[in-house]
MARNUSE-878466 format. One record per residue (C-alpha): residue in three letters; x, y, z. Coordinates in pm, 1 decimal, always signed. Layout:
# MARNUSE-878466
+-----+----------+----------+----------+
|  aa |        x |        y |        z |
+-----+----------+----------+----------+
| ALA |        X |        Y |        Z |
...
+-----+----------+----------+----------+
# end
This chain:
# MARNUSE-878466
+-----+----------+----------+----------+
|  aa |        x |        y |        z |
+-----+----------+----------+----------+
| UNK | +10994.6 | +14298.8 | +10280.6 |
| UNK | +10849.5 | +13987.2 | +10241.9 |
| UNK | +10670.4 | +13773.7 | +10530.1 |
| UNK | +10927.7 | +13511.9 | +10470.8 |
| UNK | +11198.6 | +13702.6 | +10475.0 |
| UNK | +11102.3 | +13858.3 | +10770.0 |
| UNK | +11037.2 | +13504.3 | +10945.8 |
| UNK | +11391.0 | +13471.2 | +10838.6 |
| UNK | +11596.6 | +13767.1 | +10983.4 |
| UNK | +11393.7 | +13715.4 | +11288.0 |
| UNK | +11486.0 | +13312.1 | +11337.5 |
| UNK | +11824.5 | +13373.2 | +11239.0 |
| UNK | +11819.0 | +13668.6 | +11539.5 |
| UNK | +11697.8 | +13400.2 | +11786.3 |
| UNK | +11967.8 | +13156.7 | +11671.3 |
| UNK | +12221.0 | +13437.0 | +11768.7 |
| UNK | +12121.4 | +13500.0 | +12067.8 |
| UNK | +12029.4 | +13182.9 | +12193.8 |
| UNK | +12445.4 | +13131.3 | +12147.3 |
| UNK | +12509.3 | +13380.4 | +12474.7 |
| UNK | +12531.2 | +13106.7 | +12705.9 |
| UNK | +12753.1 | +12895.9 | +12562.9 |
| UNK | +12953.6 | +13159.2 | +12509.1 |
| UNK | +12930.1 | +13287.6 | +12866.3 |
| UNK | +13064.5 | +12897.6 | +12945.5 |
| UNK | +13389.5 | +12986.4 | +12768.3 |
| UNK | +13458.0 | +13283.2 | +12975.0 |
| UNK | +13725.9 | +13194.0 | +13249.4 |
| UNK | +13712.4 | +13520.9 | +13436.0 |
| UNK | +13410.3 | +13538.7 | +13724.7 |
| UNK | +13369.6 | +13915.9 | +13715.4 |
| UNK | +13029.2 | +13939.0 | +13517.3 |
| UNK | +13108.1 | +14368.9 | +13541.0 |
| UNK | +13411.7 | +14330.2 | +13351.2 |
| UNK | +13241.1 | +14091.7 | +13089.1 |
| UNK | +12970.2 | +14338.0 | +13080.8 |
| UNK | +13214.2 | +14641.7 | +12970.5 |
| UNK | +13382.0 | +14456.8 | +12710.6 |
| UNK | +13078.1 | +14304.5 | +12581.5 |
| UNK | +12922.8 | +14700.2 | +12554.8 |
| UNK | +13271.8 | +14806.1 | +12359.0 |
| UNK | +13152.0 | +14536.8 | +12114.1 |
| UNK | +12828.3 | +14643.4 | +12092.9 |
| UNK | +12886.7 | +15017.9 | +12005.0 |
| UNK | +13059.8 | +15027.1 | +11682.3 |
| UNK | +12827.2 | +14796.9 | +11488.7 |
| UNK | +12535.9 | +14968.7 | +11624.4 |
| UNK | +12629.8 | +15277.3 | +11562.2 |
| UNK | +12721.9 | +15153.9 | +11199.8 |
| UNK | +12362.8 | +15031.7 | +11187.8 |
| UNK | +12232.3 | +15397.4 | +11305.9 |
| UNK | +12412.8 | +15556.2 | +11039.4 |
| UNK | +12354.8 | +15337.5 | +10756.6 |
| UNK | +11940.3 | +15281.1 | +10855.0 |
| UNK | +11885.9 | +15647.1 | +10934.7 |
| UNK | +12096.3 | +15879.2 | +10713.6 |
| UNK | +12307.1 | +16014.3 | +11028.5 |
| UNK | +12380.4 | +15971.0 | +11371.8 |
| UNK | +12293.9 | +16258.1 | +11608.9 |
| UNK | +11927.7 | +16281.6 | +11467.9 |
| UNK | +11826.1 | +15994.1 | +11552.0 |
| UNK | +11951.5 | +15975.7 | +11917.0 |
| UNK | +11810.9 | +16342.7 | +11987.0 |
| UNK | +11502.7 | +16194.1 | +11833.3 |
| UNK | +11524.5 | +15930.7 | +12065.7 |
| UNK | +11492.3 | +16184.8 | +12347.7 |
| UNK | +11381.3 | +16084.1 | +12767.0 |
| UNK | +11260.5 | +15774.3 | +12651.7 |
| UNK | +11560.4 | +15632.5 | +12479.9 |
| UNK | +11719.6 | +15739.0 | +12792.3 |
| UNK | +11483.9 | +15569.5 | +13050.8 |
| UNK | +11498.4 | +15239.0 | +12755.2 |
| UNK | +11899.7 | +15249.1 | +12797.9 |
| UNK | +11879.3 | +15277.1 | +13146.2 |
| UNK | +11693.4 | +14943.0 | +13178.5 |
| UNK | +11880.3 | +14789.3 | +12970.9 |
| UNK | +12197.5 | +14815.5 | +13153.8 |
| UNK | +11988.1 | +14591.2 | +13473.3 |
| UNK | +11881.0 | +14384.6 | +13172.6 |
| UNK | +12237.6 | +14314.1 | +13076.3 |
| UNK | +12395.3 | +14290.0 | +13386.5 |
| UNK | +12120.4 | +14078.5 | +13504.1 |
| UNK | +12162.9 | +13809.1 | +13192.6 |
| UNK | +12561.4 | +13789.0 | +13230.6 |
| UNK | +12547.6 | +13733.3 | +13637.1 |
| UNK | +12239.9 | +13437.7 | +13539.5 |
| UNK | +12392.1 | +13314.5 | +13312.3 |
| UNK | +12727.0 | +13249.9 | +13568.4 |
| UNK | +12534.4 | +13183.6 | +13865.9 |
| UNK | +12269.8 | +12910.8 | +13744.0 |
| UNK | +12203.7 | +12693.1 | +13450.9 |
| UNK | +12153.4 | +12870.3 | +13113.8 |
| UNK | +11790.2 | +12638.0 | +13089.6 |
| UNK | +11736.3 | +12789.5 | +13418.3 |
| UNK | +11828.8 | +13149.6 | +13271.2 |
| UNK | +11659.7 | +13167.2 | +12937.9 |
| UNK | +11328.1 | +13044.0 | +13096.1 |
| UNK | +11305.3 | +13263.0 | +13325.9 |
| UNK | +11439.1 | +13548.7 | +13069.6 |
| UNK | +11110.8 | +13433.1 | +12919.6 |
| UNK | +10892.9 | +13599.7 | +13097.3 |
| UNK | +10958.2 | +13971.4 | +12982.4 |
| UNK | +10672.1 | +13982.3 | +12809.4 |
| UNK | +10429.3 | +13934.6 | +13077.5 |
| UNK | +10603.2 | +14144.1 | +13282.6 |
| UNK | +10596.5 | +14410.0 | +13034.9 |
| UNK | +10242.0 | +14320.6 | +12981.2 |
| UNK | +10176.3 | +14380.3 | +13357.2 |
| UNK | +10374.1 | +14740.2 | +13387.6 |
| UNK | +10166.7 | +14861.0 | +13053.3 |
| UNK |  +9857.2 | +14803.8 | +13248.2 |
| UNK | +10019.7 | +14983.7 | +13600.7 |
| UNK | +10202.8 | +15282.3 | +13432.8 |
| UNK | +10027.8 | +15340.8 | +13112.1 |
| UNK |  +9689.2 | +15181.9 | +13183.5 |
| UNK |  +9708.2 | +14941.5 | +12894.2 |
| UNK |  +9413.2 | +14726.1 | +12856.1 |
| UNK |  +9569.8 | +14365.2 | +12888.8 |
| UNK |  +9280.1 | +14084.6 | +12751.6 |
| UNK |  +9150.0 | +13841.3 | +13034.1 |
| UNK |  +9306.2 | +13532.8 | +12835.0 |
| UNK |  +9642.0 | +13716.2 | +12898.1 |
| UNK |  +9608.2 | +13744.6 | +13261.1 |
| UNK |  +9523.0 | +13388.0 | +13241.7 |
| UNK |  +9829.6 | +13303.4 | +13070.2 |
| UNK | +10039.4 | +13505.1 | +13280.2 |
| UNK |  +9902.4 | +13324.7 | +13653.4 |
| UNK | +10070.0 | +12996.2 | +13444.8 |
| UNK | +10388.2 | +13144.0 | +13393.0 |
| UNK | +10415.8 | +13272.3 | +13766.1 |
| UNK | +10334.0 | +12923.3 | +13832.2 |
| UNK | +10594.6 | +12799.2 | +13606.8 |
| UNK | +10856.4 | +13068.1 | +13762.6 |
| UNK | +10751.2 | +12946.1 | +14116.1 |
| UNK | +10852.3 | +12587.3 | +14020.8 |
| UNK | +11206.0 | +12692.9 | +13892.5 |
| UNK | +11262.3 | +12951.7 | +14166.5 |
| UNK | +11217.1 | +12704.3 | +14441.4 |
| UNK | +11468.8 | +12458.3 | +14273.0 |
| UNK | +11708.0 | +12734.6 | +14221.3 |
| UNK | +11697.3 | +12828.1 | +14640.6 |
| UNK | +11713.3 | +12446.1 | +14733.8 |
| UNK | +12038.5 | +12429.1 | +14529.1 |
| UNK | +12186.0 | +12725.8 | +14609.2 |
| UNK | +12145.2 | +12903.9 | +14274.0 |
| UNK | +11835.9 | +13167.0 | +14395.3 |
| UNK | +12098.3 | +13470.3 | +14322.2 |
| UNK | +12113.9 | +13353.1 | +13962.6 |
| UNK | +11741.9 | +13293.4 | +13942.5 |
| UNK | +11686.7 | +13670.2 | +14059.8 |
| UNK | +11952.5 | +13822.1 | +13822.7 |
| UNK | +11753.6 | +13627.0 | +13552.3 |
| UNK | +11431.5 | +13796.3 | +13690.8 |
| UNK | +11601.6 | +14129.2 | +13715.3 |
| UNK | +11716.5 | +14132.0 | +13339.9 |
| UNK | +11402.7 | +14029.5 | +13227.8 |
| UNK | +11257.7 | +14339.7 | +13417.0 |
| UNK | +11494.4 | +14529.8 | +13236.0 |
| UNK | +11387.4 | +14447.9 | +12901.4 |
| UNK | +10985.2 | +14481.9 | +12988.6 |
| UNK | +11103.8 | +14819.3 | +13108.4 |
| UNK | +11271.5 | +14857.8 | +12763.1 |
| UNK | +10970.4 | +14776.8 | +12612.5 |
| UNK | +10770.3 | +15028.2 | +12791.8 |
| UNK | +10962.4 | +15314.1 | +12717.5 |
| UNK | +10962.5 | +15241.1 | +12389.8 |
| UNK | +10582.6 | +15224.4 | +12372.2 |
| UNK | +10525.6 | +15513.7 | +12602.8 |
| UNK | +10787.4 | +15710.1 | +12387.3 |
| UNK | +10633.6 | +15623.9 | +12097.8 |
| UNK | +10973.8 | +15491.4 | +11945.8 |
| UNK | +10961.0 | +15277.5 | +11610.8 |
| UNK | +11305.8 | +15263.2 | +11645.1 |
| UNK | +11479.2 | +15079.9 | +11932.4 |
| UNK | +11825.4 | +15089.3 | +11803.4 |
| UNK | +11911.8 | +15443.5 | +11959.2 |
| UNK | +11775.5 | +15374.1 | +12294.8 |
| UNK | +11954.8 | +15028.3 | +12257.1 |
| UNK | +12276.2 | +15231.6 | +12177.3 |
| UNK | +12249.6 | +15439.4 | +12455.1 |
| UNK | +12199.7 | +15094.5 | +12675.9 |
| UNK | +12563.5 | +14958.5 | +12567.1 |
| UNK | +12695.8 | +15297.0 | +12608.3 |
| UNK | +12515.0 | +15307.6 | +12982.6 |
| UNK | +12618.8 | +14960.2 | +13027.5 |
| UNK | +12961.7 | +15017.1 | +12973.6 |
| UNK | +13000.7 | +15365.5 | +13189.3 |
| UNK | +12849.6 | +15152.1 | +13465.8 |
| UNK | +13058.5 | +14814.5 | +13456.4 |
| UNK | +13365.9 | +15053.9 | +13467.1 |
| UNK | +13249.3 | +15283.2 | +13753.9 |
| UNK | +13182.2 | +14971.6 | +13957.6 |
| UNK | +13527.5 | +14757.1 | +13855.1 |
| UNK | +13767.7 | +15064.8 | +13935.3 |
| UNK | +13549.3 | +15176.9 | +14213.3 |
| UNK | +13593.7 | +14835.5 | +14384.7 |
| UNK | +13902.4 | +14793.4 | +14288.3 |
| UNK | +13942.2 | +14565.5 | +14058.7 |
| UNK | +14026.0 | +14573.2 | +13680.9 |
| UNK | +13879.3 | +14561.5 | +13369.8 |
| UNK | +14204.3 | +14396.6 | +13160.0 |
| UNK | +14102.5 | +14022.6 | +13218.6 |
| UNK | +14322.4 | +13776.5 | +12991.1 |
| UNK | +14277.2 | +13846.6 | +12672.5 |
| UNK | +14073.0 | +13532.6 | +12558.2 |
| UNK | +13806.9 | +13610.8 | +12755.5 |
| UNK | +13821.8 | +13996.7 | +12587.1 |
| UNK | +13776.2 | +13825.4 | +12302.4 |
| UNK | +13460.6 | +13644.5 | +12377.8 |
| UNK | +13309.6 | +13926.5 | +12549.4 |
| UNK | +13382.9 | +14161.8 | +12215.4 |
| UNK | +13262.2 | +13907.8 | +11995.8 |
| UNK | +12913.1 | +13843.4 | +12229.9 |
| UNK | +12864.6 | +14204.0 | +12179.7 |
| UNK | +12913.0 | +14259.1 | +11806.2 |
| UNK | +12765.3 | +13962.3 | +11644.7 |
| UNK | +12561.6 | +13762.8 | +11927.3 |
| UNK | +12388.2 | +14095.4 | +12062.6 |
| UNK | +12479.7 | +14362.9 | +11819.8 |
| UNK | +12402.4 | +14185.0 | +11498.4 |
| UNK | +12105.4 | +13983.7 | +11629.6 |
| UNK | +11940.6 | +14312.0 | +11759.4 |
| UNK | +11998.7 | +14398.0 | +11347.5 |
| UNK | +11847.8 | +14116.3 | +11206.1 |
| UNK | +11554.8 | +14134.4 | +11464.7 |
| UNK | +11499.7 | +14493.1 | +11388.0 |
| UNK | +11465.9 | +14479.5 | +10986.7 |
| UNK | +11287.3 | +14105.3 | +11019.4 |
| UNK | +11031.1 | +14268.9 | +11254.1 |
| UNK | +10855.6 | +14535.5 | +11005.1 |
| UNK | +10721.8 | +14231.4 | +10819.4 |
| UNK | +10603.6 | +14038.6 | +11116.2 |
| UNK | +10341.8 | +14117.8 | +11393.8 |
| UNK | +10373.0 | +14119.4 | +11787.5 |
| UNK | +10226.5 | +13810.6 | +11840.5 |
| UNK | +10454.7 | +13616.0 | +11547.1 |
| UNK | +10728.3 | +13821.0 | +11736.2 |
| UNK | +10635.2 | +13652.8 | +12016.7 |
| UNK | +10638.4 | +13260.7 | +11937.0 |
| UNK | +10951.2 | +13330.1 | +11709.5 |
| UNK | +11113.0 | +13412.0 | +11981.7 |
| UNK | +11054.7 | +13173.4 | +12174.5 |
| UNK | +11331.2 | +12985.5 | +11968.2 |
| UNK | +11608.1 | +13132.8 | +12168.2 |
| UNK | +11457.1 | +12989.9 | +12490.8 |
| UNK | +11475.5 | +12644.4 | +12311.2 |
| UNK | +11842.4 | +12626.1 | +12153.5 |
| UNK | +12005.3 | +12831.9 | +12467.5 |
| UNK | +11959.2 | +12484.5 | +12685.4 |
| UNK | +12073.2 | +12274.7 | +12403.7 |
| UNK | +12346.5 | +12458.7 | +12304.1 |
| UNK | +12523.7 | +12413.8 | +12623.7 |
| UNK | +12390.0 | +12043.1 | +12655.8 |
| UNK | +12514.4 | +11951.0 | +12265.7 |
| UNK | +12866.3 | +12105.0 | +12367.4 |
| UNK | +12915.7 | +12105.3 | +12719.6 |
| UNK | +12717.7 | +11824.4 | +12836.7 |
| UNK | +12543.3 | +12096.4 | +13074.9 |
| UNK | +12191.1 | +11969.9 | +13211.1 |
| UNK | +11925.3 | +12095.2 | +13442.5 |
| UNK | +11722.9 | +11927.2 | +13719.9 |
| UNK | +11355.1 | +11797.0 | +13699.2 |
| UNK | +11177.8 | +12134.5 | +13805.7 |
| UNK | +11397.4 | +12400.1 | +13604.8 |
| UNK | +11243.1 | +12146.7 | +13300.1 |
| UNK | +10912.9 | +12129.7 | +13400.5 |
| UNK | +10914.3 | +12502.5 | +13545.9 |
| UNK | +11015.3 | +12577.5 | +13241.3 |
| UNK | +10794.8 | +12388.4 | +13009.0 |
| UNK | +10507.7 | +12557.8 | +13202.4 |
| UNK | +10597.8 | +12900.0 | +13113.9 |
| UNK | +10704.3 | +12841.0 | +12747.4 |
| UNK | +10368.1 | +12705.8 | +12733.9 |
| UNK | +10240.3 | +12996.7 | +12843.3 |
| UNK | +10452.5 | +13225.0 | +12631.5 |
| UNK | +10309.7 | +13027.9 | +12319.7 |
| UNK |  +9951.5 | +13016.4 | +12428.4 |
| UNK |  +9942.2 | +13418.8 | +12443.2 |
| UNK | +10078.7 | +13409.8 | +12126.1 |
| UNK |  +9908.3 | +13204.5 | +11943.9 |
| UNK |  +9616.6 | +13441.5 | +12117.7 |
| UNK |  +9756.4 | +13686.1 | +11947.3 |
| UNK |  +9752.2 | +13557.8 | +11650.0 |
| UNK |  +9389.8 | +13461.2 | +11661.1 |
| UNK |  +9284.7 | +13821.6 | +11755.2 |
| UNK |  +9459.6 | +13982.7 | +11471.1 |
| UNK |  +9199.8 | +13710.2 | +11268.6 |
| UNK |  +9564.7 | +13555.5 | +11129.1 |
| UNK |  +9479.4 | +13178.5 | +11320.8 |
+-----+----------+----------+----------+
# end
C-alpha cells in the first residue's frame, strides 16, 4: 500500500468517527446501556466479516488473539460505555478533547506496567495536556457536567488500556480483541438493562441509529483505520487522528448549532496542542521531519 493511500483510509476513518456525536444528538432515548447494546449488535457482523475476509477464517484468529485480546475487549467495553454516557452528559467538544488524551495515558501505563521508556519531551507534552484537561474539567464541575467529563476520562482509559494489551500481547491485529470488545460490550449493556429493570427495545428510530453507529461509524472506521495504518507510522497515526477531535465539535455546531464555553475551547486547544507537538516529535525521531 501506498503512503497516500494509507493517509487516505486513515482520514476517511477519522471522518467516520468524528460523526458519533452528532449521531448520539439524534438519539431520543437517555439510556446510554441500551444504546450501547444495539450499537455492539451493529458492530459484530461487519467485523466479523472483516475477520474472515482479512484472515482466511474466524476461530484462528480469535484463539490467536488469546488473554490479551481478552484483557483489550474488556477495556473496551469502559471505553465504549464511557464515550456514549460523554457524549449525553456534556458537550461533544468537551468529549472528544478529553477522548484525546488516550495516548498519553497509554503512554503513562506503558511506562508503570511494562516499563516502557517514554522520551523526556513526552513527559513534557503530557504535564500540558493535564493542564489542558484541568481547564476543561473545572468548567465541566462549575456547570454541572463533571459526570460527563469523567465518563470521557474513563473511555479514554479504556482505549490506552486497549492499547496496552495489544502491545504487551504482541497483537498486530486489533480487530479480534476489538471483536471480542462489541461482543463484551453487548453481554454487559444487557446484564445491566434487565438487571435494573429496564429494557433494551427503545423506539425503533433510535435502534436504528445505534445499529448504524456501530456498523459504519465504529465498525467500518475501525476497517479503514486498520488497512490505512500498515502504510503509516505511530506518530503520523497520531496527528491524523487528531482530525476526529476537530470535525466532532463542528459537526454538531454546522447541524445543531451546539457550542461550548470559553474553557472547554481553550482547555481544549491546550491539549490538541499537545497531542500534535508529541507527534510531530515523533515524526522528527523517526528522522521523517
Amino acid at each position: 500500500m501506498r503512503y497516500g493511500t494509507g493517509v487516505a483510509l486513515v482520514v476517511a476513518a477519522a471522518i467516520s468517527w468524528s460523526l458519533t456525536g452528532l449521531a448520539i444528538r439524534q438519539i431520543g432515548t437517555p439510556e446510554p446501556w441500551a444504546i450501547l447494546f444495539w450499537r455492539s449488535v451493529g458492530v459484530l457482523p461487519v467485523l466479523g466479516a472483516v475477520i474472515i475476509w482479512n484472515r482466511g477464517g474466524f476461530l484462528v484468529p480469535m484463539r490467536q488473539a488469546g488473554t490479551a485480546g481478552v484483557i483489550g475487549g474488556i477495556s473496551l467495553v469502559f471505553a465504549f460505555a464511557g464515550a456514549i454516557y460523554a457524549f449525553q452528559a456534556t458537550t461533544v467538544a468537551n468529549a472528544v478533547f478529553l477522548f484525546a488524551a488516550a495516548p498519553f495515558i497509554a503512554a503513562a501505563l506503558g511506562w508503570v506496567v511494562l516499563g516502557e521508556r517514554v522520551h523526556p519531551l513526552t513527559w513534557a507534552c503530557m504535564g500540558v495536556a493535564i493542564a489542558g484537561m484541568y481547564i476543561m474539567l473545572r468548567e465541566g464541575l462549575s456547570v454541572g457536567a463533571g459526570p460527563g467529563s469523567v465518563a470521557a476520562l474513563l473511555s479514554a482509559t479504556g482505549f490506552a488500556c486497549f492499547t496496552l494489551t495489544l502491545r504487551w500481547g504482541r497483537l498486530s491485529d486489533m480487530m479480534p480483541a476489538t471483536f471480542l470488545g462489541g461482543v463484551f460490550s453487548a453481554m454487559a449493556a444487557a446484564a445491566i438493562t434487565l438487571g435494573s429493570g429496564d429494557t433494551l427495545l427503545i423506539p425503533g428510530h433510535d435502534i436504528a441509529v445505534s445499529l448504524f453507529m456501530g456498523a459504519f461509524l465504529l465498525a467500518a472506521g475501525l476497517t479503514l483505520y486498520t488497512f490505512g495504518s500498515r502504510a503509516l507510522r505511530a506518530a503520523d497515526l497520531t496527528l491524523l487522528a487528531n482530525i476526529e477531535v476537530l470535525l466532532g465539535p463542528f459537526w454538531v455546531w454546522l447541524f445543531l448549532g451546539e457550542t461550548a464555553g470559553a474553557a472547554t475551547l481553550l482547555g481544549g486547544l491546550v491539549l490538541l496542542t499537545a497531542v500534535v507537538a508529541n507527534g510531530l516529535i515523533g515524526l522528527r525521531r523517526s528522522g521523517v521531519a
